[in-house]
SEKOL-846918 format. One record per residue: residue number from 0; residue in three letters; x, y, z of N, C-alpha, C in turn. Coordinates in nm, 3 decimals. Each point is the difference from the previous one (the first is absolute). Example, Ala and Ser with C-alpha at 12.3 -4.5 7.8 and 13.67 -1.06 7.14 Angstrom:
<vexkes>
<vexke><seq>0</seq><type>ALA</type><n_xx>1.319</n_xx><n_yy>-0.569</n_yy><n_zz>0.780</n_zz><ca_xx>-0.089</ca_xx><ca_yy>0.119</ca_yy><ca_zz>0.000</ca_zz><c_xx>0.090</c_xx><c_yy>0.120</c_yy><c_zz>0.000</c_zz></vexke>
<vexke><seq>1</seq><type>SER</type><n_xx>-0.035</n_xx><n_yy>0.105</n_yy><n_zz>-0.072</n_zz><ca_xx>0.082</ca_xx><ca_yy>0.119</ca_yy><ca_zz>0.006</ca_zz><c_xx>-0.077</c_xx><c_yy>0.109</c_yy><c_zz>0.073</c_zz></vexke>
</vexkes>
This chain:
<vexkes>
<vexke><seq>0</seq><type>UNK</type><n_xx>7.550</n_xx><n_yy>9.753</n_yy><n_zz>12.148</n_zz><ca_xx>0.026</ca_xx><ca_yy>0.030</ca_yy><ca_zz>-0.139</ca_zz><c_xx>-0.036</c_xx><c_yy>0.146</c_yy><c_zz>-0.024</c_zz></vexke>
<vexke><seq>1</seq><type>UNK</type><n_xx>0.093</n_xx><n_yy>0.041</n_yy><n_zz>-0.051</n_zz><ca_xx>-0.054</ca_xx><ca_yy>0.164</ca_yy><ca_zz>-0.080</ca_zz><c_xx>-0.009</c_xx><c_yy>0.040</c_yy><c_zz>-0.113</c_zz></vexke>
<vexke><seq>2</seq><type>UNK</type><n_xx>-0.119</n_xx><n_yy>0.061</n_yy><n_zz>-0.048</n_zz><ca_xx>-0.022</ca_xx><ca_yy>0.040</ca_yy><ca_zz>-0.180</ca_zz><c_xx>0.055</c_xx><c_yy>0.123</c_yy><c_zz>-0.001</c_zz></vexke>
<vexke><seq>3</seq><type>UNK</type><n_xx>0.109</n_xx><n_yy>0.011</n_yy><n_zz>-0.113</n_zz><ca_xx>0.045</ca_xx><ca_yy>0.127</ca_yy><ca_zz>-0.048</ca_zz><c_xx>-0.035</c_xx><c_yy>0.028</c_yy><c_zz>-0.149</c_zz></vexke>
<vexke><seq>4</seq><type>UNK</type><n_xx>-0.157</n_xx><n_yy>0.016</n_yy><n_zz>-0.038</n_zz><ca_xx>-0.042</ca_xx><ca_yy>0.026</ca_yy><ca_zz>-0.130</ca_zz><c_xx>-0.050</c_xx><c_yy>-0.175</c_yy><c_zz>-0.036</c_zz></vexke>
<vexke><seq>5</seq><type>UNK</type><n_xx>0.148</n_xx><n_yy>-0.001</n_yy><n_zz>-0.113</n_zz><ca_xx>-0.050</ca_xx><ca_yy>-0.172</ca_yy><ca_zz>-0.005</ca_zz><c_xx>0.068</c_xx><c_yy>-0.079</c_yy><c_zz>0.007</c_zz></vexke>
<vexke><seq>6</seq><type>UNK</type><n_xx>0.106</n_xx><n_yy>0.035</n_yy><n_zz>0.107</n_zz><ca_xx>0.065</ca_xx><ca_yy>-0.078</ca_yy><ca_zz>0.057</ca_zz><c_xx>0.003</c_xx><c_yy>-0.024</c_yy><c_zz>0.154</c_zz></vexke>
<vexke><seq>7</seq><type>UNK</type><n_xx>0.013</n_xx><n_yy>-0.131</n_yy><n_zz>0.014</n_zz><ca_xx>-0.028</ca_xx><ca_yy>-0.038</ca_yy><ca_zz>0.150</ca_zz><c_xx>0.094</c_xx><c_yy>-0.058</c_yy><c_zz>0.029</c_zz></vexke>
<vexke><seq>8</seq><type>UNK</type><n_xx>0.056</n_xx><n_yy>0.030</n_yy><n_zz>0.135</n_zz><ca_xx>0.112</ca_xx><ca_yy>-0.063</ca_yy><ca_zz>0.039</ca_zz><c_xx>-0.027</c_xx><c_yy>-0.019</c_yy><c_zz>0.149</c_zz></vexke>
<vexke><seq>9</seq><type>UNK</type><n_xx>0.014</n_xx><n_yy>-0.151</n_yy><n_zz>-0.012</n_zz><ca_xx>-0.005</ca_xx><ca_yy>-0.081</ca_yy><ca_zz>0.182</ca_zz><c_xx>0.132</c_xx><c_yy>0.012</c_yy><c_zz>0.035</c_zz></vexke>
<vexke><seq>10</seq><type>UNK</type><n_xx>-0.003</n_xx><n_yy>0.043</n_yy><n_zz>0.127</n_zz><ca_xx>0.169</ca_xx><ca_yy>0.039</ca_yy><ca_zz>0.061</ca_zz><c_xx>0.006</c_xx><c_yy>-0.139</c_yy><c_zz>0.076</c_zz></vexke>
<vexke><seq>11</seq><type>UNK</type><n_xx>-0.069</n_xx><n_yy>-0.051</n_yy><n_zz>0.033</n_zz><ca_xx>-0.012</ca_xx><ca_yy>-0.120</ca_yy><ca_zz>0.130</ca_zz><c_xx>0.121</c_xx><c_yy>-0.106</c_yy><c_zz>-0.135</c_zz></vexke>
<vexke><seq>12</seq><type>UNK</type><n_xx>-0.082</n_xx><n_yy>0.001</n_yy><n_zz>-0.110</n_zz><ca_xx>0.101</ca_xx><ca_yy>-0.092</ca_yy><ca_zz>-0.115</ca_zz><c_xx>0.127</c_xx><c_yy>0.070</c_yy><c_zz>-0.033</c_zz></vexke>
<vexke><seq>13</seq><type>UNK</type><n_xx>0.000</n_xx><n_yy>0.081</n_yy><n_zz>-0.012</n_zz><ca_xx>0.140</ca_xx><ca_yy>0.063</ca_yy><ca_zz>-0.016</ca_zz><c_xx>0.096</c_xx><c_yy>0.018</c_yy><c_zz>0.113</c_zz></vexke>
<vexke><seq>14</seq><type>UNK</type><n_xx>-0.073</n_xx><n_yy>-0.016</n_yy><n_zz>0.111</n_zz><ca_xx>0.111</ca_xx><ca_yy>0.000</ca_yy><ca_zz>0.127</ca_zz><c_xx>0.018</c_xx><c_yy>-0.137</c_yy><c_zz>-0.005</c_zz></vexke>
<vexke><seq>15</seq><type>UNK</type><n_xx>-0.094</n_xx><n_yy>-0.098</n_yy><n_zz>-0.033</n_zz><ca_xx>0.016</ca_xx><ca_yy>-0.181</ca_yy><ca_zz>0.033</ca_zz><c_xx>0.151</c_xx><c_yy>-0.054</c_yy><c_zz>-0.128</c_zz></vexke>
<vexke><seq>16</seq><type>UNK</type><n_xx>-0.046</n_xx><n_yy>0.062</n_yy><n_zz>-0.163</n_zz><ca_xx>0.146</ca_xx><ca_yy>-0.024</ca_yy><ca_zz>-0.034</ca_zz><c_xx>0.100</c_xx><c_yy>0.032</c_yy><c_zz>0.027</c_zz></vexke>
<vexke><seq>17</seq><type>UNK</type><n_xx>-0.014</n_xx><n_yy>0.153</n_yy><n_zz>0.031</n_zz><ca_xx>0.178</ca_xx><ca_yy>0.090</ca_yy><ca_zz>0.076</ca_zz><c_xx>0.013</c_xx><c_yy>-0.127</c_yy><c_zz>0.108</c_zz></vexke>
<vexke><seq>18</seq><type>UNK</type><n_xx>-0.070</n_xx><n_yy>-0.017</n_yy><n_zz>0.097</n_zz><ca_xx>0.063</ca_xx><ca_yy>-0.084</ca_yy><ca_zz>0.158</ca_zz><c_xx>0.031</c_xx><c_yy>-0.093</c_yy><c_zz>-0.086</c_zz></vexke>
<vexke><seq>19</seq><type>UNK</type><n_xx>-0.071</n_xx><n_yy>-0.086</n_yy><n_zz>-0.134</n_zz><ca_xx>0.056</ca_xx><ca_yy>-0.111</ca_yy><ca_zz>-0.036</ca_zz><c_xx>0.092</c_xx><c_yy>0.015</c_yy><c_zz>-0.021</c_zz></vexke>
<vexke><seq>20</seq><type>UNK</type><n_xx>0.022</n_xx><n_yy>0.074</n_yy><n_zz>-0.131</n_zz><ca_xx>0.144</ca_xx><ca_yy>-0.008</ca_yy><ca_zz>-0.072</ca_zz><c_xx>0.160</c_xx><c_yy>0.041</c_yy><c_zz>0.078</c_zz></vexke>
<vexke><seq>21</seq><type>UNK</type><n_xx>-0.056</n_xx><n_yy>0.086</n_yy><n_zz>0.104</n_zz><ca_xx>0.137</ca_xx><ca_yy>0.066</ca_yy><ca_zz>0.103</ca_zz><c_xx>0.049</c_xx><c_yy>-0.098</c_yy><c_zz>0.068</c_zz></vexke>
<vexke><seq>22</seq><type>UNK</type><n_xx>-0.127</n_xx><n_yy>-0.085</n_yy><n_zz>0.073</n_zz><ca_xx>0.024</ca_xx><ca_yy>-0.176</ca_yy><ca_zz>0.038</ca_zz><c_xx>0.098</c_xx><c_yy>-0.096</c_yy><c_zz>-0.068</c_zz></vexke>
<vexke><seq>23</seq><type>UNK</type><n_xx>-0.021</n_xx><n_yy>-0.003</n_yy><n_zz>-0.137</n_zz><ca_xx>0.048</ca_xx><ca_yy>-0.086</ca_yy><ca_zz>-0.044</ca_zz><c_xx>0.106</c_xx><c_yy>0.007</c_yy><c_zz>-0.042</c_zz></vexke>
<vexke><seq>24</seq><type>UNK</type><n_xx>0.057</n_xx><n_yy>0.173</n_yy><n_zz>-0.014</n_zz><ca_xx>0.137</ca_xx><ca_yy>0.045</ca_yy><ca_zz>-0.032</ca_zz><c_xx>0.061</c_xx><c_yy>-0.052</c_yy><c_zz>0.093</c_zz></vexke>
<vexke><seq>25</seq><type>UNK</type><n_xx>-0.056</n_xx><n_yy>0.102</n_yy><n_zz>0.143</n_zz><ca_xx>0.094</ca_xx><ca_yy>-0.037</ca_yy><ca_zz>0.147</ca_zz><c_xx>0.046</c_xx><c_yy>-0.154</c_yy><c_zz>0.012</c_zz></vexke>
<vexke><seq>26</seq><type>UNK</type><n_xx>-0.099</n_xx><n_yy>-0.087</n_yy><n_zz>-0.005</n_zz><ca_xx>0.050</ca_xx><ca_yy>-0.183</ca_yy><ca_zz>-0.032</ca_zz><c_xx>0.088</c_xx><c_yy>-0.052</c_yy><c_zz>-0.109</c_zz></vexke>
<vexke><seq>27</seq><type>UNK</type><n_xx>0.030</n_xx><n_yy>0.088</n_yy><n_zz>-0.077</n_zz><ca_xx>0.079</ca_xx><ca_yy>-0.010</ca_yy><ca_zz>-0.073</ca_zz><c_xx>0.106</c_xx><c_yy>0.039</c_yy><c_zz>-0.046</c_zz></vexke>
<vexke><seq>28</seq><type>UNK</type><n_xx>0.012</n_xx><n_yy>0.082</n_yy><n_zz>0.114</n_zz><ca_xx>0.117</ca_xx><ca_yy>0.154</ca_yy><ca_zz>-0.020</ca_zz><c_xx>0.147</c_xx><c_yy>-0.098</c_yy><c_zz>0.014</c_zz></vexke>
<vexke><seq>29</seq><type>UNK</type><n_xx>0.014</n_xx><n_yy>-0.065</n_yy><n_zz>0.058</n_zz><ca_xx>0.120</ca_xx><ca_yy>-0.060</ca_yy><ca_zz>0.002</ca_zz><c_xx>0.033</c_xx><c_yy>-0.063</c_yy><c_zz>-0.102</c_zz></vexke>
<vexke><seq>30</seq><type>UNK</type><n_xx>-0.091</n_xx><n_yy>-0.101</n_yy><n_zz>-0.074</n_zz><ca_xx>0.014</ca_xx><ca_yy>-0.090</ca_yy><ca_zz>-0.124</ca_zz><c_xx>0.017</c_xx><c_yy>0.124</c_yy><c_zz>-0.119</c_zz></vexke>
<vexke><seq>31</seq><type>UNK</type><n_xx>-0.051</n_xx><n_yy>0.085</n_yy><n_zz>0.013</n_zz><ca_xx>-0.005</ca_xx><ca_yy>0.131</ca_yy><ca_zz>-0.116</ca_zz><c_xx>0.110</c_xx><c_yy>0.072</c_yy><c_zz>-0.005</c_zz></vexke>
<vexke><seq>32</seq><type>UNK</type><n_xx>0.069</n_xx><n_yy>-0.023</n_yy><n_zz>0.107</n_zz><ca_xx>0.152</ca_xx><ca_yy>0.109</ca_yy><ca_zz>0.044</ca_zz><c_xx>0.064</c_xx><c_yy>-0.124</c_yy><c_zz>-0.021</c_zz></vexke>
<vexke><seq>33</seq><type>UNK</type><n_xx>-0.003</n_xx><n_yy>-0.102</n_yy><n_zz>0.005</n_zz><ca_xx>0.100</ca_xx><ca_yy>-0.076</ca_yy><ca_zz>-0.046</ca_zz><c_xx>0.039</c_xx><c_yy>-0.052</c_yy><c_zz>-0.167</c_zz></vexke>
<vexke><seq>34</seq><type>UNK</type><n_xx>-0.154</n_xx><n_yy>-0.012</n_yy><n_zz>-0.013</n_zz><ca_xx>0.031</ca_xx><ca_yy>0.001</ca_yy><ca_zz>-0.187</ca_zz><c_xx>0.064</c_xx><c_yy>0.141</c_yy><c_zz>-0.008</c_zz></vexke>
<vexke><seq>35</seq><type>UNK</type><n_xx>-0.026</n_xx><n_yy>0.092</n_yy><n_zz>0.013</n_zz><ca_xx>0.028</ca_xx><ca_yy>0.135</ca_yy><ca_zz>-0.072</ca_zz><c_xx>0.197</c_xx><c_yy>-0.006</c_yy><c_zz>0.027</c_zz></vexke>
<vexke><seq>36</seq><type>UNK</type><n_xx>0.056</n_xx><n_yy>-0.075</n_yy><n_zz>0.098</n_zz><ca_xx>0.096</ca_xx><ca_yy>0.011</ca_yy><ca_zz>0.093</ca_zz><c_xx>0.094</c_xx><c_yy>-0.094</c_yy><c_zz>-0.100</c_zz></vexke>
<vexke><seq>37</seq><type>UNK</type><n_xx>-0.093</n_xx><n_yy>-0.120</n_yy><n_zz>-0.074</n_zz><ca_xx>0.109</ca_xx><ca_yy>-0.110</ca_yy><ca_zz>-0.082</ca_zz><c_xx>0.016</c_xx><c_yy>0.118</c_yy><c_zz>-0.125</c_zz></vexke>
<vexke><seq>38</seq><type>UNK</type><n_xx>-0.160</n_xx><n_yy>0.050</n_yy><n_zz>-0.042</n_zz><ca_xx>0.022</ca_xx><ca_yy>0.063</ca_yy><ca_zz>-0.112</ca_zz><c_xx>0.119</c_xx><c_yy>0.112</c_yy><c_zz>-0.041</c_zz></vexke>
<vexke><seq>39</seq><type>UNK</type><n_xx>0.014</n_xx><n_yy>0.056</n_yy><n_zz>0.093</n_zz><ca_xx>0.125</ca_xx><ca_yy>0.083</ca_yy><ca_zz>-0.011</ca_zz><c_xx>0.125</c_xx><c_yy>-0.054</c_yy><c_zz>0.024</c_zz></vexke>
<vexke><seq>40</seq><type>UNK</type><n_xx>0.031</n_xx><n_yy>-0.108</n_yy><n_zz>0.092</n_zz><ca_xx>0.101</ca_xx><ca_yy>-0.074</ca_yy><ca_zz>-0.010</ca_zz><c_xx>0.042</c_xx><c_yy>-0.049</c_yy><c_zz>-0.147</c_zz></vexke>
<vexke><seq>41</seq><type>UNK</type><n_xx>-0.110</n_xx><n_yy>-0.018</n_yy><n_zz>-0.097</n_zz><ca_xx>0.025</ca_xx><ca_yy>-0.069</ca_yy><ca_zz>-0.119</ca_zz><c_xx>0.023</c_xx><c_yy>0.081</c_yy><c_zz>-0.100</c_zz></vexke>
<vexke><seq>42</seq><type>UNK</type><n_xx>-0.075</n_xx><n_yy>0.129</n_yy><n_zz>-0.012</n_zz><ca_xx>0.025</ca_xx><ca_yy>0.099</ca_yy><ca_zz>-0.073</ca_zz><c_xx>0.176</c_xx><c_yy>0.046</c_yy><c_zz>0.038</c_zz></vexke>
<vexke><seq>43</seq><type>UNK</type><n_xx>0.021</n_xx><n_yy>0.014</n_yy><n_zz>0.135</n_zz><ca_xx>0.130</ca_xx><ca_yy>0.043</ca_yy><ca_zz>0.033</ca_zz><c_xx>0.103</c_xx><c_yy>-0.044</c_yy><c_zz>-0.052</c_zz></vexke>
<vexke><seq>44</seq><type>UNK</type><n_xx>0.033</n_xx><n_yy>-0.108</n_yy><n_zz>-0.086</n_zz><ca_xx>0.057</ca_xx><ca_yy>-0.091</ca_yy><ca_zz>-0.062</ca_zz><c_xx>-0.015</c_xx><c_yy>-0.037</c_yy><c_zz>-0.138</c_zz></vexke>
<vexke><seq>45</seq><type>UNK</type><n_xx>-0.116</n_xx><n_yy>0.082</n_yy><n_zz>-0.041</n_zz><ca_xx>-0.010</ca_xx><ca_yy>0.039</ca_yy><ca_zz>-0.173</ca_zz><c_xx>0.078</c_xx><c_yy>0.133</c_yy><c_zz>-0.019</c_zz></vexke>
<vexke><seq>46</seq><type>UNK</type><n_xx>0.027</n_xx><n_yy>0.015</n_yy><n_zz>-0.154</n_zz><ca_xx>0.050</ca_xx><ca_yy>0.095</ca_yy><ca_zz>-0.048</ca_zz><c_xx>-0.069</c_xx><c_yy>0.057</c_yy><c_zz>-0.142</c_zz></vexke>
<vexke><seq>47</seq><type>UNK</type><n_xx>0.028</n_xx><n_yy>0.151</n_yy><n_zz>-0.028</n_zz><ca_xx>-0.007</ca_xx><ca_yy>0.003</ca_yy><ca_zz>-0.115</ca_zz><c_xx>-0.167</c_xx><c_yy>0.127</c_yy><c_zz>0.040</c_zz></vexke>
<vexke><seq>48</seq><type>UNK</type><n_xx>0.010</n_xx><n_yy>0.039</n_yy><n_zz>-0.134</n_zz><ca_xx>-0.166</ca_xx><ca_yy>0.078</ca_yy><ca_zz>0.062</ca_zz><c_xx>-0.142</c_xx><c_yy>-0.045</c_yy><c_zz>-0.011</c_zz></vexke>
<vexke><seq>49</seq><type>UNK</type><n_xx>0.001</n_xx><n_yy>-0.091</n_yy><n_zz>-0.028</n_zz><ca_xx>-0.141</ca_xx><ca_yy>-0.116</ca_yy><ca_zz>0.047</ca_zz><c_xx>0.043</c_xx><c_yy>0.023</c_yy><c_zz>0.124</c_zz></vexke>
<vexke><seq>50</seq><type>UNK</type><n_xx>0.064</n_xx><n_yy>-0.074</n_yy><n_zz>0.104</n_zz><ca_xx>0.046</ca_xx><ca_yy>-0.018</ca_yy><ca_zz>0.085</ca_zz><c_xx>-0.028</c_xx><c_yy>0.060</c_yy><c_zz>0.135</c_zz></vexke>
<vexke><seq>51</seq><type>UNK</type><n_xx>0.052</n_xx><n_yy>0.135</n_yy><n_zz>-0.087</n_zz><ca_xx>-0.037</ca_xx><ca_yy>0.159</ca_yy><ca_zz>0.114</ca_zz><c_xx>-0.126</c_xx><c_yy>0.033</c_yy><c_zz>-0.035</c_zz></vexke>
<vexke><seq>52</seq><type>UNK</type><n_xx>-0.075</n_xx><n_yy>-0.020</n_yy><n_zz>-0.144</n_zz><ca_xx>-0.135</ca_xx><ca_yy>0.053</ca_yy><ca_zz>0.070</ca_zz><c_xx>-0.106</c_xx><c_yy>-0.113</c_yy><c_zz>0.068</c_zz></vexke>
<vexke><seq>53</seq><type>UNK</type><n_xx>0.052</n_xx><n_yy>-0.111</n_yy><n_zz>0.007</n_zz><ca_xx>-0.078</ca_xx><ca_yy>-0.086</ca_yy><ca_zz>0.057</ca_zz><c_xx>0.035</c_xx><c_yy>0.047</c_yy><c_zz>0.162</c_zz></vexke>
<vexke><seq>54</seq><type>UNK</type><n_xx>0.104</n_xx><n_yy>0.008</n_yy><n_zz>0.010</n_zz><ca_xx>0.051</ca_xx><ca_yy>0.001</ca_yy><ca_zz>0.127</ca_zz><c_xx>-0.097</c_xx><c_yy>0.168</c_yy><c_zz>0.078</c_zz></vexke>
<vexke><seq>55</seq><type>UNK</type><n_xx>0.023</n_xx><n_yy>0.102</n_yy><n_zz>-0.070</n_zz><ca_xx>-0.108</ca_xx><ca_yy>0.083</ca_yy><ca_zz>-0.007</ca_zz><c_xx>-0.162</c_xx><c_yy>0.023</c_yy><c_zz>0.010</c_zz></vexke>
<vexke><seq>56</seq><type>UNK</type><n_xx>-0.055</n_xx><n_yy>-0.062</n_yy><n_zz>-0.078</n_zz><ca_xx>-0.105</ca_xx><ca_yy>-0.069</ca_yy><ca_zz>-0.005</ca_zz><c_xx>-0.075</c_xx><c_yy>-0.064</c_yy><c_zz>0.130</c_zz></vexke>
<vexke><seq>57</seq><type>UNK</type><n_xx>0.119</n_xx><n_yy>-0.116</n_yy><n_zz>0.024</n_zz><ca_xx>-0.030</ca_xx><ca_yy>-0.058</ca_yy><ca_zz>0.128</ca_zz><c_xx>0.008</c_xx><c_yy>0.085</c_yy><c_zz>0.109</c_zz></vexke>
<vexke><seq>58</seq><type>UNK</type><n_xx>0.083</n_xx><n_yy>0.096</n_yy><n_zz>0.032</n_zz><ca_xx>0.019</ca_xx><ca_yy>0.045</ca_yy><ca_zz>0.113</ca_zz><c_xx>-0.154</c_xx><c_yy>0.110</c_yy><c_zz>0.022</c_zz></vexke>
<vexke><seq>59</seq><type>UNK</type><n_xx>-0.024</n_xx><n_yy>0.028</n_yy><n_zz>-0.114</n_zz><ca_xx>-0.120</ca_xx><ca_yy>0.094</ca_yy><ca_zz>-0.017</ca_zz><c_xx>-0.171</c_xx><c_yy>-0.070</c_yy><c_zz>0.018</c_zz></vexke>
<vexke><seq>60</seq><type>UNK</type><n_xx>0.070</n_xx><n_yy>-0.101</n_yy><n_zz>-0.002</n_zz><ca_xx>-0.141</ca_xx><ca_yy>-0.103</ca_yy><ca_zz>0.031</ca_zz><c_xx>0.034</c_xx><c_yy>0.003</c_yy><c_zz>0.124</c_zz></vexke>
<vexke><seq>61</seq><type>UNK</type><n_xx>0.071</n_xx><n_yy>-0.044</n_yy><n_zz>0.077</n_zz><ca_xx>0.006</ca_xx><ca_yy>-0.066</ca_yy><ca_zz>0.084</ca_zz><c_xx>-0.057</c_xx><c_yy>0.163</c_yy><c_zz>0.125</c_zz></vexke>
<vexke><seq>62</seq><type>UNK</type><n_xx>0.036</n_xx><n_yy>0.112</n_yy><n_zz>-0.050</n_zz><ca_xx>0.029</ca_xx><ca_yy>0.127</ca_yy><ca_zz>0.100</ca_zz><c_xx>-0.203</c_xx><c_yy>0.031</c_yy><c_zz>-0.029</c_zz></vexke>
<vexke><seq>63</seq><type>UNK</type><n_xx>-0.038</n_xx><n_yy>-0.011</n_yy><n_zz>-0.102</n_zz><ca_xx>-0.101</ca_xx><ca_yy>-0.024</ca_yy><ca_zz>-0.073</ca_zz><c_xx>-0.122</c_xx><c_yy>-0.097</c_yy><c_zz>0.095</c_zz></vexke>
<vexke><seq>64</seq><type>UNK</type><n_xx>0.058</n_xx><n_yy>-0.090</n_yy><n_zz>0.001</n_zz><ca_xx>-0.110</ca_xx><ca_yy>-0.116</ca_yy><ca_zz>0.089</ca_zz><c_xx>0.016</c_xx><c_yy>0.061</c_yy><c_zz>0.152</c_zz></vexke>
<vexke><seq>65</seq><type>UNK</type><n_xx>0.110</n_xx><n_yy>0.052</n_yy><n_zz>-0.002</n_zz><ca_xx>0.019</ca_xx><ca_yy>0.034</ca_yy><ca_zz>0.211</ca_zz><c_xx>-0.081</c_xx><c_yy>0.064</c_yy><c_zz>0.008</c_zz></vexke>
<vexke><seq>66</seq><type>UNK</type><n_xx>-0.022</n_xx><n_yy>0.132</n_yy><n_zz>-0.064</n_zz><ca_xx>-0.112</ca_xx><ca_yy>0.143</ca_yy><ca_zz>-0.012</ca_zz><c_xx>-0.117</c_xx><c_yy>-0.027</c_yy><c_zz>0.005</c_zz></vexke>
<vexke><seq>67</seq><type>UNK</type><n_xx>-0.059</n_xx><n_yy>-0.093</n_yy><n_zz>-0.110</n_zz><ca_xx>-0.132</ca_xx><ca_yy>-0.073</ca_yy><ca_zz>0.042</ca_zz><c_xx>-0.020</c_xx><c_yy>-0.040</c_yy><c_zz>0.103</c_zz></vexke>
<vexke><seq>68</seq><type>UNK</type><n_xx>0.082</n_xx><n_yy>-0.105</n_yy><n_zz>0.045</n_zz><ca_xx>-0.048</ca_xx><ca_yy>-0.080</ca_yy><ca_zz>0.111</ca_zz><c_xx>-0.028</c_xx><c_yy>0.121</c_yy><c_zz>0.157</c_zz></vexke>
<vexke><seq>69</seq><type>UNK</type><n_xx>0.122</n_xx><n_yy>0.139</n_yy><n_zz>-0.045</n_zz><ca_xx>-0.070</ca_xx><ca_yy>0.112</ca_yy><ca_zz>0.095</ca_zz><c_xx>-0.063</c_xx><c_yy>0.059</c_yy><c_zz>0.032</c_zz></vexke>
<vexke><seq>70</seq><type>UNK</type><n_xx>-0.052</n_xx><n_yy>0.028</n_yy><n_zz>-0.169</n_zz><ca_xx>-0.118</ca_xx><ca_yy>0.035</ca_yy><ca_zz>-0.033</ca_zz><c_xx>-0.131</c_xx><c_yy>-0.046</c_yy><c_zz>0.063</c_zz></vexke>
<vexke><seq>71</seq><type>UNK</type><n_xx>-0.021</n_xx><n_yy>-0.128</n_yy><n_zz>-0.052</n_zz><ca_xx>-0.071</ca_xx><ca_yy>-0.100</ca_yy><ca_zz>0.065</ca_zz><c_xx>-0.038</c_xx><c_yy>0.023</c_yy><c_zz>0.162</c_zz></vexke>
<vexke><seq>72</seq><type>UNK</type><n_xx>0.113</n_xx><n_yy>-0.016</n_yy><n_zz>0.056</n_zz><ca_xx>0.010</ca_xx><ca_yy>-0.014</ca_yy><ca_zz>0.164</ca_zz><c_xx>-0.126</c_xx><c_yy>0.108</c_yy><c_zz>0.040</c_zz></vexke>
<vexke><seq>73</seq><type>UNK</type><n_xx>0.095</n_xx><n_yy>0.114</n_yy><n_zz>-0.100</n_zz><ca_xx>-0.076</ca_xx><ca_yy>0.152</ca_yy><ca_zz>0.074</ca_zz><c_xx>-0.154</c_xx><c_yy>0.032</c_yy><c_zz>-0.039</c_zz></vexke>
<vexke><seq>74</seq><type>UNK</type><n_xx>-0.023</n_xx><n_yy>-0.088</n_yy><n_zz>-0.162</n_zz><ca_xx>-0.144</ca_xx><ca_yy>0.016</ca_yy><ca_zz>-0.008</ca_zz><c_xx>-0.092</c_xx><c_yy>-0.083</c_yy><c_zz>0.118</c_zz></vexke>
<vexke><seq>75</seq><type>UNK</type><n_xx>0.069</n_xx><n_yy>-0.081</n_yy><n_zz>0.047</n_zz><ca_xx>-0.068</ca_xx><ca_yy>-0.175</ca_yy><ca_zz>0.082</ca_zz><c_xx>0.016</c_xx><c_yy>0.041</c_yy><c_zz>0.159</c_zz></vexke>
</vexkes>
């Protein structure tokens, strides 16, 4: 653990959630690419501008969650 004034931060815990959470993406990366995969299938087939910014939206989540999960990798 290290004190910076008055804050302390244990890296041993912060490396134990990164390995968690990167874990649990990677186990899930397929089920996660596949929702994201109907979701645009369904949007693809709406119209109108709800439509497109959902469709927007989603794609920005979806480019959004990839970055983290790289993020992640590279902090872990």
């Amino acid at each position: 653990m290290i004190s910076m004034g008055d804050m302390e931060l244990d890296y041993e815990k912060i490396e134990s959630v990164i390995s968690d959470l990167t874990n649990k993406l990677e186990n899930n990366k397929e089920e996660i690419s596949s929702a994201y995969s109907r979701l645009e299938a369904v949007f693809e087939q709406s119209s109108g501008e709800e439509a497109e910014a959902l469709r927007g939206l989603q794609k920005a989540e979806h480019r959004l969650m990839t970055e983290v999960q790289d993020t992640l990798k590279k902090l872990g």
